[in-house]
PQR file with spaces between the fields and no chain letter, atoms N, CA, C, O and H, PARSE charges and radii, in Angstrom:
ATOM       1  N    UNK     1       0.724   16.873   34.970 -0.4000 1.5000
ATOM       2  CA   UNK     1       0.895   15.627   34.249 -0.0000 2.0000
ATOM       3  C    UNK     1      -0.433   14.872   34.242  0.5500 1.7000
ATOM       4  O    UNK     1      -1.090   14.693   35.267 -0.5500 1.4000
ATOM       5  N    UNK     2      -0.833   14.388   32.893 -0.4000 1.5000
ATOM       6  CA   UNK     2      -2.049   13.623   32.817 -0.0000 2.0000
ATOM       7  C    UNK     2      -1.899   12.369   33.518  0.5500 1.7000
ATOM       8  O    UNK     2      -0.803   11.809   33.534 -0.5500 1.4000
ATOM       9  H    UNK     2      -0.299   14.534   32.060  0.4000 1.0000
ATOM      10  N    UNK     3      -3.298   11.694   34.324 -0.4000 1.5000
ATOM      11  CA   UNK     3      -3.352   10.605   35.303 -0.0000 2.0000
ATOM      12  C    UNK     3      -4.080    9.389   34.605  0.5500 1.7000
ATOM      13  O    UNK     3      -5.245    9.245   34.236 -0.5500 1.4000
ATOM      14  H    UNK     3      -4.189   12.149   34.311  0.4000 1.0000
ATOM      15  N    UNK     4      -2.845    8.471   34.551 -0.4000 1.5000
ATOM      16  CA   UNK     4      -3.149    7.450   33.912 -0.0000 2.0000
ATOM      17  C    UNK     4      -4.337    6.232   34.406  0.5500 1.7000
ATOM      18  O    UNK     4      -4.108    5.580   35.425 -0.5500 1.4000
ATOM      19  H    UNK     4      -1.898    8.588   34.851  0.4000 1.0000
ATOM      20  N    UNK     5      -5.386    6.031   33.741 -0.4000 1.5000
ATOM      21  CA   UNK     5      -6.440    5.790   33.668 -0.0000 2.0000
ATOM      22  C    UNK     5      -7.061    4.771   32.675  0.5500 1.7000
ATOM      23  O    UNK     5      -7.678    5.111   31.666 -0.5500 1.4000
ATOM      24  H    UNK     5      -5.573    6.560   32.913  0.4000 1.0000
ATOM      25  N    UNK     6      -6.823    3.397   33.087 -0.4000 1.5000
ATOM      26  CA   UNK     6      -7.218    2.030   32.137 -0.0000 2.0000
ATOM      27  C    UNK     6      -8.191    2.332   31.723  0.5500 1.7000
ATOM      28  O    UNK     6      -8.327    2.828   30.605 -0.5500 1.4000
ATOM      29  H    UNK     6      -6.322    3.121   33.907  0.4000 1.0000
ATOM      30  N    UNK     7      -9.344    2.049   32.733 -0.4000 1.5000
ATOM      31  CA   UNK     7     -10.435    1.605   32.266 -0.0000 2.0000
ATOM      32  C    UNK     7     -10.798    3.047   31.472  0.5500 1.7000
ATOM      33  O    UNK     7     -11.274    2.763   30.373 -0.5500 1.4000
ATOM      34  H    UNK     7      -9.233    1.646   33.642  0.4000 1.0000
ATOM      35  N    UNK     8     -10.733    4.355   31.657 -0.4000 1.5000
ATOM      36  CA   UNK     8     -10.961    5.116   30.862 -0.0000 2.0000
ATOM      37  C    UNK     8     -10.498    5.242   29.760  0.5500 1.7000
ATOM      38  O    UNK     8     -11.076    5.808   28.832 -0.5500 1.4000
ATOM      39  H    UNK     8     -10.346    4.586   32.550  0.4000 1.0000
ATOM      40  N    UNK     9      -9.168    4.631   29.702 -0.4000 1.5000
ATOM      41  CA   UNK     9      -8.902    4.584   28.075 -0.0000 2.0000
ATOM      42  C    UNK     9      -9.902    3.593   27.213  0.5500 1.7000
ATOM      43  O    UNK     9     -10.440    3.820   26.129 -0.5500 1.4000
ATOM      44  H    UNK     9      -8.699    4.171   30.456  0.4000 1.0000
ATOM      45  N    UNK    10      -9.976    2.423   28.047 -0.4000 1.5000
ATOM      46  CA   UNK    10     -10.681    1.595   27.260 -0.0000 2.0000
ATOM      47  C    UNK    10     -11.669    1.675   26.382  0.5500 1.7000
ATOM      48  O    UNK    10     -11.792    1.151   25.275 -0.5500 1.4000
ATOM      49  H    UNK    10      -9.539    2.238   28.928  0.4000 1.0000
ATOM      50  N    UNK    11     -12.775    2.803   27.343 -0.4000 1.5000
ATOM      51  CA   UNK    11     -13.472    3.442   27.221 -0.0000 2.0000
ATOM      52  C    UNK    11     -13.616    4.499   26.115  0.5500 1.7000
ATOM      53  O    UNK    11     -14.367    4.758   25.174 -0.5500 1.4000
ATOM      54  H    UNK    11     -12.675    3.228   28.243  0.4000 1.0000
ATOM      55  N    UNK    12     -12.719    4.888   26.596 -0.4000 1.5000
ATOM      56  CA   UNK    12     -12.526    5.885   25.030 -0.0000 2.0000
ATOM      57  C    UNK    12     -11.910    5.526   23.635  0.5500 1.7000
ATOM      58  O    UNK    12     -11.905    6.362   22.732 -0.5500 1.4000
ATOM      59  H    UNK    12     -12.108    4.679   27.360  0.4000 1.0000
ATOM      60  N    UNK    13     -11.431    4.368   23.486 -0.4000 1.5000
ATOM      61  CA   UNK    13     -10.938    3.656   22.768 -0.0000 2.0000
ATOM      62  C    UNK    13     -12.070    2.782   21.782  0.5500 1.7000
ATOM      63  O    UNK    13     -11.997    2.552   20.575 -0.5500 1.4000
ATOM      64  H    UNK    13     -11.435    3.688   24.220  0.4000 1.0000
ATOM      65  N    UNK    14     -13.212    2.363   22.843 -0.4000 1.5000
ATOM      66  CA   UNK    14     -14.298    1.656   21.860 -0.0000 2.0000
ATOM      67  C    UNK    14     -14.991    2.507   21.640  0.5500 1.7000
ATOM      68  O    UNK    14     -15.624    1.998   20.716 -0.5500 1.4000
ATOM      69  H    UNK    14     -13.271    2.551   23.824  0.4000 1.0000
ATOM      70  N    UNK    15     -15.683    4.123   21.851 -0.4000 1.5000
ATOM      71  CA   UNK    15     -16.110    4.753   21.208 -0.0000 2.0000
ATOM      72  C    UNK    15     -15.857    5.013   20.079  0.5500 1.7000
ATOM      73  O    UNK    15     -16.736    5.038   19.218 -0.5500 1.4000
ATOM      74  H    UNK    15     -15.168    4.537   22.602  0.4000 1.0000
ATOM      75  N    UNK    16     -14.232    5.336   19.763 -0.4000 1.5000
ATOM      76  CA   UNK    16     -13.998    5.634   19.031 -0.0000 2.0000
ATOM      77  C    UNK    16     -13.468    4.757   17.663  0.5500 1.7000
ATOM      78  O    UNK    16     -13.348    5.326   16.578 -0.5500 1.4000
ATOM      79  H    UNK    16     -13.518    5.316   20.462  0.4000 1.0000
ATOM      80  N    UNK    17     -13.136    3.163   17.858 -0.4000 1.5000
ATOM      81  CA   UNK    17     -13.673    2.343   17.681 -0.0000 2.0000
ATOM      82  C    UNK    17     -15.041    2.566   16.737  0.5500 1.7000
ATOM      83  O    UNK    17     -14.889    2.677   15.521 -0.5500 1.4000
ATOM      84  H    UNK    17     -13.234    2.701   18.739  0.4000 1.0000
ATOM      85  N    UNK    18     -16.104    2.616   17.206 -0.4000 1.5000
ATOM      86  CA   UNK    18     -17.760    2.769   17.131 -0.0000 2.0000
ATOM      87  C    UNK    18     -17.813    3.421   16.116  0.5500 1.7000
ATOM      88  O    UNK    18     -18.608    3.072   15.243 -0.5500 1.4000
ATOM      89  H    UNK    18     -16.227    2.526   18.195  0.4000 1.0000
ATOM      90  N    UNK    19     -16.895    4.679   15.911 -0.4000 1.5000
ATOM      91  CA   UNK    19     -17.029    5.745   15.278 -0.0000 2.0000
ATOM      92  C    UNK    19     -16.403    5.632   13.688  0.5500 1.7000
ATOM      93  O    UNK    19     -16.393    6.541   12.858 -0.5500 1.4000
ATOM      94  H    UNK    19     -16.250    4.962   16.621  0.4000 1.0000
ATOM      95  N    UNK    20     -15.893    4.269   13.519 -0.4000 1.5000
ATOM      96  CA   UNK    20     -15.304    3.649   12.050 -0.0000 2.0000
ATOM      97  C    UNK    20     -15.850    3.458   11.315  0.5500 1.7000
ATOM      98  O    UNK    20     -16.836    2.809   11.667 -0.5500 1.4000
ATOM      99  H    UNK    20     -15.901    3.531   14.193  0.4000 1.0000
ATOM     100  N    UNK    21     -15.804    3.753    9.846 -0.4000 1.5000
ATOM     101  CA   UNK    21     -16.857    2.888    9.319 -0.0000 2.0000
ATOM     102  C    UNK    21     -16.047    2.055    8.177  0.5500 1.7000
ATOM     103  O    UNK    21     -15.583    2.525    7.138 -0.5500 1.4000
ATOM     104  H    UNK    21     -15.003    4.280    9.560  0.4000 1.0000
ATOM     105  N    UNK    22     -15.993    0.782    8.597 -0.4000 1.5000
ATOM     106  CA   UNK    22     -15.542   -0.144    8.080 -0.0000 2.0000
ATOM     107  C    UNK    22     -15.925   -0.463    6.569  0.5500 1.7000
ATOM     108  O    UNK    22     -17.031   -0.306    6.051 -0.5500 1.4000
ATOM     109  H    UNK    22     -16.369    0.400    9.441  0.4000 1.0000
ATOM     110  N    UNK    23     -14.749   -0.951    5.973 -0.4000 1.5000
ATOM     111  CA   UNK    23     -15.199   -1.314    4.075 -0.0000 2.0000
ATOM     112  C    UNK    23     -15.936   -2.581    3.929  0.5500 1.7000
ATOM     113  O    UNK    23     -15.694   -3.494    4.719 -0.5500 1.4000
ATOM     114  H    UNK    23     -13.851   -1.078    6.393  0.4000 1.0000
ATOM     115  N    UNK    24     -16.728   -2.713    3.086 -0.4000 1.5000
ATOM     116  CA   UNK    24     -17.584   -4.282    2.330 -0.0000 2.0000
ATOM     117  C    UNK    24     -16.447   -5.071    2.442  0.5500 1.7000
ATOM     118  O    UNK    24     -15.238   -4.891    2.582 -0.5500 1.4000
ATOM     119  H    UNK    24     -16.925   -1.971    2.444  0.4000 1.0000
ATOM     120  N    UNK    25     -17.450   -6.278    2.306 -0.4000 1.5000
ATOM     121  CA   UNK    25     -16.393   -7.172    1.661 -0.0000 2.0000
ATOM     122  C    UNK    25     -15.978   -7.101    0.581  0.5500 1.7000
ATOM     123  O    UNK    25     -14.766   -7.280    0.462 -0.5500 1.4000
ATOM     124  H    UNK    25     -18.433   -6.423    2.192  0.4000 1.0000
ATOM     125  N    UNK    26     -16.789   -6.812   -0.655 -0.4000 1.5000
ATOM     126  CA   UNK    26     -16.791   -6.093   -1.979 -0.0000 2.0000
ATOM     127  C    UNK    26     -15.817   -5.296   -2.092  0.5500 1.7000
ATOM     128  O    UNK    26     -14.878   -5.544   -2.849 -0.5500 1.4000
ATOM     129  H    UNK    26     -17.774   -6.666   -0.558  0.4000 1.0000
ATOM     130  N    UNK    27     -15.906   -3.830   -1.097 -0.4000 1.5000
ATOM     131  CA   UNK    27     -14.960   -3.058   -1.399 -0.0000 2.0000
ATOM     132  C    UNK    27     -13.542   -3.254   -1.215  0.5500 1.7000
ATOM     133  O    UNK    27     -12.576   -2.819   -1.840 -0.5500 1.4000
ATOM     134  H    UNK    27     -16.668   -3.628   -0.482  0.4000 1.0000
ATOM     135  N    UNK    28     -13.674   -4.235    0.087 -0.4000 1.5000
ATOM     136  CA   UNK    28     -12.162   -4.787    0.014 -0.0000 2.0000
ATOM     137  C    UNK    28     -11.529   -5.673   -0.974  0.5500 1.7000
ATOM     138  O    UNK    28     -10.380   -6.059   -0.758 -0.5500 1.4000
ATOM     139  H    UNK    28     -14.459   -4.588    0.595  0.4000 1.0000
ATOM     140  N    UNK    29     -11.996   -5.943   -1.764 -0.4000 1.5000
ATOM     141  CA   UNK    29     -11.715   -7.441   -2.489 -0.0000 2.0000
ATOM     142  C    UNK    29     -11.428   -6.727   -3.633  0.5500 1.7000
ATOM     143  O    UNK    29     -10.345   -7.111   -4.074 -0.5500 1.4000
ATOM     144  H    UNK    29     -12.929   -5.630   -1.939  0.4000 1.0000
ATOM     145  N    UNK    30     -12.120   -5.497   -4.591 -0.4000 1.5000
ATOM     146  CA   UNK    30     -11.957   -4.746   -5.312 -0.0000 2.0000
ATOM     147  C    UNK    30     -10.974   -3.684   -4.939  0.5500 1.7000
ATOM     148  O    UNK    30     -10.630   -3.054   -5.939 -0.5500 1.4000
ATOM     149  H    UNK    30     -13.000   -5.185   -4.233  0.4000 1.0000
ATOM     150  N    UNK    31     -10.430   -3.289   -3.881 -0.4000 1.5000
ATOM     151  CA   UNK    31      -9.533   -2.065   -3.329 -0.0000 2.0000
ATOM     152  C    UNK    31      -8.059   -3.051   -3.830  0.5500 1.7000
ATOM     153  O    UNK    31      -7.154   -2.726   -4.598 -0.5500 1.4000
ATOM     154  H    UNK    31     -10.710   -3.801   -3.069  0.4000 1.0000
ATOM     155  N    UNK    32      -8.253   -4.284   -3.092 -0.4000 1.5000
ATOM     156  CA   UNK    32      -6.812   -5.302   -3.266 -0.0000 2.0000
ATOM     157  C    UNK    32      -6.753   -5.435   -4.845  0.5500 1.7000
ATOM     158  O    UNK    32      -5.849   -5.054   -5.589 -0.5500 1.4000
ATOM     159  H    UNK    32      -8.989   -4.548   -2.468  0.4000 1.0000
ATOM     160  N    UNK    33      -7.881   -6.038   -5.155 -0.4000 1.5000
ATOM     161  CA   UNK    33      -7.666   -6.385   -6.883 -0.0000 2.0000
ATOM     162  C    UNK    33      -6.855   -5.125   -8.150  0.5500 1.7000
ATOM     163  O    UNK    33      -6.188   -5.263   -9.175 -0.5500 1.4000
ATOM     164  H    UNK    33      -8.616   -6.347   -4.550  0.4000 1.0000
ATOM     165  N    UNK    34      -7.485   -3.700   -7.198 -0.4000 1.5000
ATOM     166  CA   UNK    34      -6.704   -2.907   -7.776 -0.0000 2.0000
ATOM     167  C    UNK    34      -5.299   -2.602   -7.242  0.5500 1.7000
ATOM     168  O    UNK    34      -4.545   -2.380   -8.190 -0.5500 1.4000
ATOM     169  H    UNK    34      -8.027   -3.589   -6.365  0.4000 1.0000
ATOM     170  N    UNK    35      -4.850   -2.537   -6.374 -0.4000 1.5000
ATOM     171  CA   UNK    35      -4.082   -2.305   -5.847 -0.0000 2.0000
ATOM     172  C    UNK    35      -2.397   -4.053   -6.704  0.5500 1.7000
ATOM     173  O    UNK    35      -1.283   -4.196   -7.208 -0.5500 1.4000
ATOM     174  H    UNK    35      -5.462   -2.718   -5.604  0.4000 1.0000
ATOM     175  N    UNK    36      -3.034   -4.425   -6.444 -0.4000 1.5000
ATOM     176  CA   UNK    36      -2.220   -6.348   -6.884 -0.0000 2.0000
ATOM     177  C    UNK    36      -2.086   -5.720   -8.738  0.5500 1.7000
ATOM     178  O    UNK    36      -1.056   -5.855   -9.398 -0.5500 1.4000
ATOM     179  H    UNK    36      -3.939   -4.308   -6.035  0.4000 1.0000
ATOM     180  N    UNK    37      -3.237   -5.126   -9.211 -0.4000 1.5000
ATOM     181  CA   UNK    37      -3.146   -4.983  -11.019 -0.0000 2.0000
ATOM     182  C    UNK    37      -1.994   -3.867  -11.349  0.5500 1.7000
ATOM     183  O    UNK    37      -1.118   -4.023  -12.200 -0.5500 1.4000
ATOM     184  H    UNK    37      -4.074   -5.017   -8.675  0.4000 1.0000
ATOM     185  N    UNK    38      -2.228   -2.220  -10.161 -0.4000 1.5000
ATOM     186  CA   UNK    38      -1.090   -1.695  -10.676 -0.0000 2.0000
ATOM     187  C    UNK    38       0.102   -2.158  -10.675  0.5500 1.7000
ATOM     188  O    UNK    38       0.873   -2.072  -11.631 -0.5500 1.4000
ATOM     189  H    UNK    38      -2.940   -2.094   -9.470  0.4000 1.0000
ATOM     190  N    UNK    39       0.467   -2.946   -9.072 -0.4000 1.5000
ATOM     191  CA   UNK    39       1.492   -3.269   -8.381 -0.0000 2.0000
ATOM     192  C    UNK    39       2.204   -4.077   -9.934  0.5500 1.7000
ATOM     193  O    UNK    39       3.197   -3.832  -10.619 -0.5500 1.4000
ATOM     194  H    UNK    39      -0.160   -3.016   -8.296  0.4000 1.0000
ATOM     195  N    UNK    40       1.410   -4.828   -9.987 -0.4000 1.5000
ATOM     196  CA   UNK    40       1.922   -5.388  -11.504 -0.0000 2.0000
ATOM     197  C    UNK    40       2.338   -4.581  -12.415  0.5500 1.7000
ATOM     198  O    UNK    40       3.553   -4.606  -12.611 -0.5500 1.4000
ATOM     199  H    UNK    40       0.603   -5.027   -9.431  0.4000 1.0000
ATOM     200  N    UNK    41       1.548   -3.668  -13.214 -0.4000 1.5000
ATOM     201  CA   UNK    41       1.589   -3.243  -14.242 -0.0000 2.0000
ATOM     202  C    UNK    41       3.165   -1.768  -13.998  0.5500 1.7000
ATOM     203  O    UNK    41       3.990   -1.339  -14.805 -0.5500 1.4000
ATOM     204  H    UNK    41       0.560   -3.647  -13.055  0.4000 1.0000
ATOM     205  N    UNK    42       2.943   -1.492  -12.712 -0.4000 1.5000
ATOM     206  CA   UNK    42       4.421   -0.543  -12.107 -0.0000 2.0000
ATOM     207  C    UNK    42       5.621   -1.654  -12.458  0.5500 1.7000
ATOM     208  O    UNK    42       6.555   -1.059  -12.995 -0.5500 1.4000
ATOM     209  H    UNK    42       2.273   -1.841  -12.057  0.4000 1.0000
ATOM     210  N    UNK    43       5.936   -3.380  -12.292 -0.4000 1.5000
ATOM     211  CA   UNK    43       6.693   -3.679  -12.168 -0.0000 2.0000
ATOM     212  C    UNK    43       7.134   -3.917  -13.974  0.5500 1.7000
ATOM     213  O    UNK    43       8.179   -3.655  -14.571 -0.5500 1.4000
ATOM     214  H    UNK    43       5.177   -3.863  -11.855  0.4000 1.0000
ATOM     215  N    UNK    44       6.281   -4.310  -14.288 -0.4000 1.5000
ATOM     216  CA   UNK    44       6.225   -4.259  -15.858 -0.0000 2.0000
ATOM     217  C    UNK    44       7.038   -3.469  -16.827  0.5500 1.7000
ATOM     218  O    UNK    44       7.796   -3.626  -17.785 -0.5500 1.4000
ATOM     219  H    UNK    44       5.432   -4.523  -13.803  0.4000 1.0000
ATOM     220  N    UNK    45       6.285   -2.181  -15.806 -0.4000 1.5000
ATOM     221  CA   UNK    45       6.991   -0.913  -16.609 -0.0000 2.0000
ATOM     222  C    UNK    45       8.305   -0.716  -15.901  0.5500 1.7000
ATOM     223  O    UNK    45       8.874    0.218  -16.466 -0.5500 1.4000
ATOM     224  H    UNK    45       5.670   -2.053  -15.028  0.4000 1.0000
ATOM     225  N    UNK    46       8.792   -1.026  -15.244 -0.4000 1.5000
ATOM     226  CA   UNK    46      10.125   -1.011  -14.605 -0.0000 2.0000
ATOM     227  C    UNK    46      11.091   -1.890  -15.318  0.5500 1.7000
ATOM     228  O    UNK    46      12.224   -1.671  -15.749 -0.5500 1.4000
ATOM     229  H    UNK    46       8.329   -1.784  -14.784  0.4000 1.0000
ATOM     230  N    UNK    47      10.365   -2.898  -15.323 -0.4000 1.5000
ATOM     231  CA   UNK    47      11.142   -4.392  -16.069 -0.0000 2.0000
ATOM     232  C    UNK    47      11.641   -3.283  -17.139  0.5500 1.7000
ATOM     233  O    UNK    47      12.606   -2.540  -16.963 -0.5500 1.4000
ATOM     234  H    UNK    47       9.445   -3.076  -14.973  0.4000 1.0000
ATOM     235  N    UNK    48      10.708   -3.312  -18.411 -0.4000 1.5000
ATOM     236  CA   UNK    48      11.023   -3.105  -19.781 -0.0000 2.0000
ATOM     237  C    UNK    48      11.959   -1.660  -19.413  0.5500 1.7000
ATOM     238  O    UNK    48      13.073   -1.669  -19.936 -0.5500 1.4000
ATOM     239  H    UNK    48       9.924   -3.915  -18.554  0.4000 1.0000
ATOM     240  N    UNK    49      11.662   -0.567  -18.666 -0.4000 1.5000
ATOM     241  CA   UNK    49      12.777    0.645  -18.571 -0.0000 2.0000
ATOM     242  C    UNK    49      14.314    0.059  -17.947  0.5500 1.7000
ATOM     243  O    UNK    49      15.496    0.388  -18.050 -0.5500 1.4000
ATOM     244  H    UNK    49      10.757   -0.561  -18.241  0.4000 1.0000
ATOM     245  N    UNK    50      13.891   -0.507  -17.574 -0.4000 1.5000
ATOM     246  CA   UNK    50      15.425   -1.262  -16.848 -0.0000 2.0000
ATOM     247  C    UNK    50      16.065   -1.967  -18.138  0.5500 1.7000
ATOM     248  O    UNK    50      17.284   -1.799  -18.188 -0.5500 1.4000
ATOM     249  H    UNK    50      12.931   -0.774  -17.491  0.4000 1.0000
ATOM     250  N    UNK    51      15.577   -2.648  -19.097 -0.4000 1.5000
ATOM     251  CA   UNK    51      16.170   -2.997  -20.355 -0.0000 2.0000
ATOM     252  C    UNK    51      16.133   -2.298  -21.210  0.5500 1.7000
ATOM     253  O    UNK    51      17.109   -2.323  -21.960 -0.5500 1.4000
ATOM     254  H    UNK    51      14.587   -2.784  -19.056  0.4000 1.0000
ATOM     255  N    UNK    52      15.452   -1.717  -21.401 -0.4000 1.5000
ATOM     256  CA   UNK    52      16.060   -0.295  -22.430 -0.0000 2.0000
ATOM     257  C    UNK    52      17.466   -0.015  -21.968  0.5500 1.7000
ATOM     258  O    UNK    52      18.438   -0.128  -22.716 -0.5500 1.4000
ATOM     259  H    UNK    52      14.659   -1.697  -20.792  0.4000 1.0000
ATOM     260  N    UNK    53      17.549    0.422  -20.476 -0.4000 1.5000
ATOM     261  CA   UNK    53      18.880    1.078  -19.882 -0.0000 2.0000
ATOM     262  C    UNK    53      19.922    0.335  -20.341  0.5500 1.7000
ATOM     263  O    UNK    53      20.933    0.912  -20.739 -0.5500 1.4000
ATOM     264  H    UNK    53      16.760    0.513  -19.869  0.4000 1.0000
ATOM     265  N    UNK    54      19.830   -1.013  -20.352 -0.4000 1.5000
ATOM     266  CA   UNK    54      20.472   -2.127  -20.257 -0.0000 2.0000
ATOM     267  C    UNK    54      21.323   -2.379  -21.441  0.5500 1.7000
ATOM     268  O    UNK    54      22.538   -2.576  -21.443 -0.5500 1.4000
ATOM     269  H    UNK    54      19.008   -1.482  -20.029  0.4000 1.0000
ATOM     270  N    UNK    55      20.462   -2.343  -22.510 -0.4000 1.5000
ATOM     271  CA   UNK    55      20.454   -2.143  -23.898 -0.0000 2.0000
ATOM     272  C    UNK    55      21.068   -0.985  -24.433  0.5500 1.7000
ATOM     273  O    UNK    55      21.743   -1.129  -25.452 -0.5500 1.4000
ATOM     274  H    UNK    55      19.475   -2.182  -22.508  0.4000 1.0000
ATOM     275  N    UNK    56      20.934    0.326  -23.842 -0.4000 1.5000
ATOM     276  CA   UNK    56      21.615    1.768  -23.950 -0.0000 2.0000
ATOM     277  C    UNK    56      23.090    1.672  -23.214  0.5500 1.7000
ATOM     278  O    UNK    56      24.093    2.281  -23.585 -0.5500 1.4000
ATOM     279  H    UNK    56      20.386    0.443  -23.014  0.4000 1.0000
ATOM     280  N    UNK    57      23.027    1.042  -22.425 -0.4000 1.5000
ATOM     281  CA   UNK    57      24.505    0.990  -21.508 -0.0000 2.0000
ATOM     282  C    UNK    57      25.595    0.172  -22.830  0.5500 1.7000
ATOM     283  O    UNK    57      26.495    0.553  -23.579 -0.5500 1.4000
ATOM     284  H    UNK    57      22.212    0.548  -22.124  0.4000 1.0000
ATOM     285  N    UNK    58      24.893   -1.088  -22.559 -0.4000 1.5000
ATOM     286  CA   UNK    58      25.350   -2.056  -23.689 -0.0000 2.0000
ATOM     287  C    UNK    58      26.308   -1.559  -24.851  0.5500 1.7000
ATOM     288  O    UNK    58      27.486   -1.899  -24.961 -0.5500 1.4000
ATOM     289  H    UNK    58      24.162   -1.397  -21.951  0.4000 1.0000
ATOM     290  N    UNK    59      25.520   -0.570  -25.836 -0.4000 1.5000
ATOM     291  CA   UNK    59      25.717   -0.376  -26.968 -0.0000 2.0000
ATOM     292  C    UNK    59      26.841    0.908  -26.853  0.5500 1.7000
ATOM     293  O    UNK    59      27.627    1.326  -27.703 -0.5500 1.4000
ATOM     294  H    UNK    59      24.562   -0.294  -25.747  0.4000 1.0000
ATOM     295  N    UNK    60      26.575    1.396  -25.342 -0.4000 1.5000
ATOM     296  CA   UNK    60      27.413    2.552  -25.277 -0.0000 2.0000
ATOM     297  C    UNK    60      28.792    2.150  -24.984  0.5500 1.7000
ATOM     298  O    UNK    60      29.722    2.666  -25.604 -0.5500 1.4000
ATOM     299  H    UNK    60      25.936    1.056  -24.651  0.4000 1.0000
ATOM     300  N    UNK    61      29.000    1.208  -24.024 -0.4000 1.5000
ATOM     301  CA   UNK    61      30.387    1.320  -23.688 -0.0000 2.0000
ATOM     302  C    UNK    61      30.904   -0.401  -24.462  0.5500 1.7000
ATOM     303  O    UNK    61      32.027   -0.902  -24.405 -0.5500 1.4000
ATOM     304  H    UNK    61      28.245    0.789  -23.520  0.4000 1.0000
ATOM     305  N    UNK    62      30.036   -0.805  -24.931 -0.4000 1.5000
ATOM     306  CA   UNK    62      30.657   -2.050  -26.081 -0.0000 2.0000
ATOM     307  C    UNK    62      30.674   -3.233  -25.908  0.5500 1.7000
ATOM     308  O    UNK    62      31.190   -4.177  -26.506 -0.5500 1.4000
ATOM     309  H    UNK    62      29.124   -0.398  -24.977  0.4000 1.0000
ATOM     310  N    UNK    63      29.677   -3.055  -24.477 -0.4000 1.5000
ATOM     311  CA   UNK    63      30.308   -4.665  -23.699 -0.0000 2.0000
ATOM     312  C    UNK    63      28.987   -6.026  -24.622  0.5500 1.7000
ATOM     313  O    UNK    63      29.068   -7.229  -24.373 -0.5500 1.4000
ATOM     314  H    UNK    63      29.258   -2.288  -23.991  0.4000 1.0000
């Protein structure tokens, strides 16, 4: 059984840590901006397929 060991985790924890390489600010701000435009443009296209359905149900059973 492995022997549990703080300060060595710690240790190995900010190396690896060290070993990240973190995004711009740029890239983050542009990663979200895209991410917020599809998120939109997915709900969009959901909206309008959901009323089509809506519209197809409608006409089908008369209501």
């Amino acid at each position: 059984m492995a022997k549990l060991d703080p300060v060595q985790f710690s240790r190995e924890v900010r190396q690896e840590v060290a070993k990240v390489t973190w995004p711009s600010r740029r890239e983050t701000l542009v990663t979200t901006g895209l991410v917020l435009a599809l998120s939109s443009l997915a709900a969009i296209f959901f909206l309008v397929v959901d009323q089509i359905i809506q519209l197809a149900m409608r006409w089908v059973f008369g209501l």
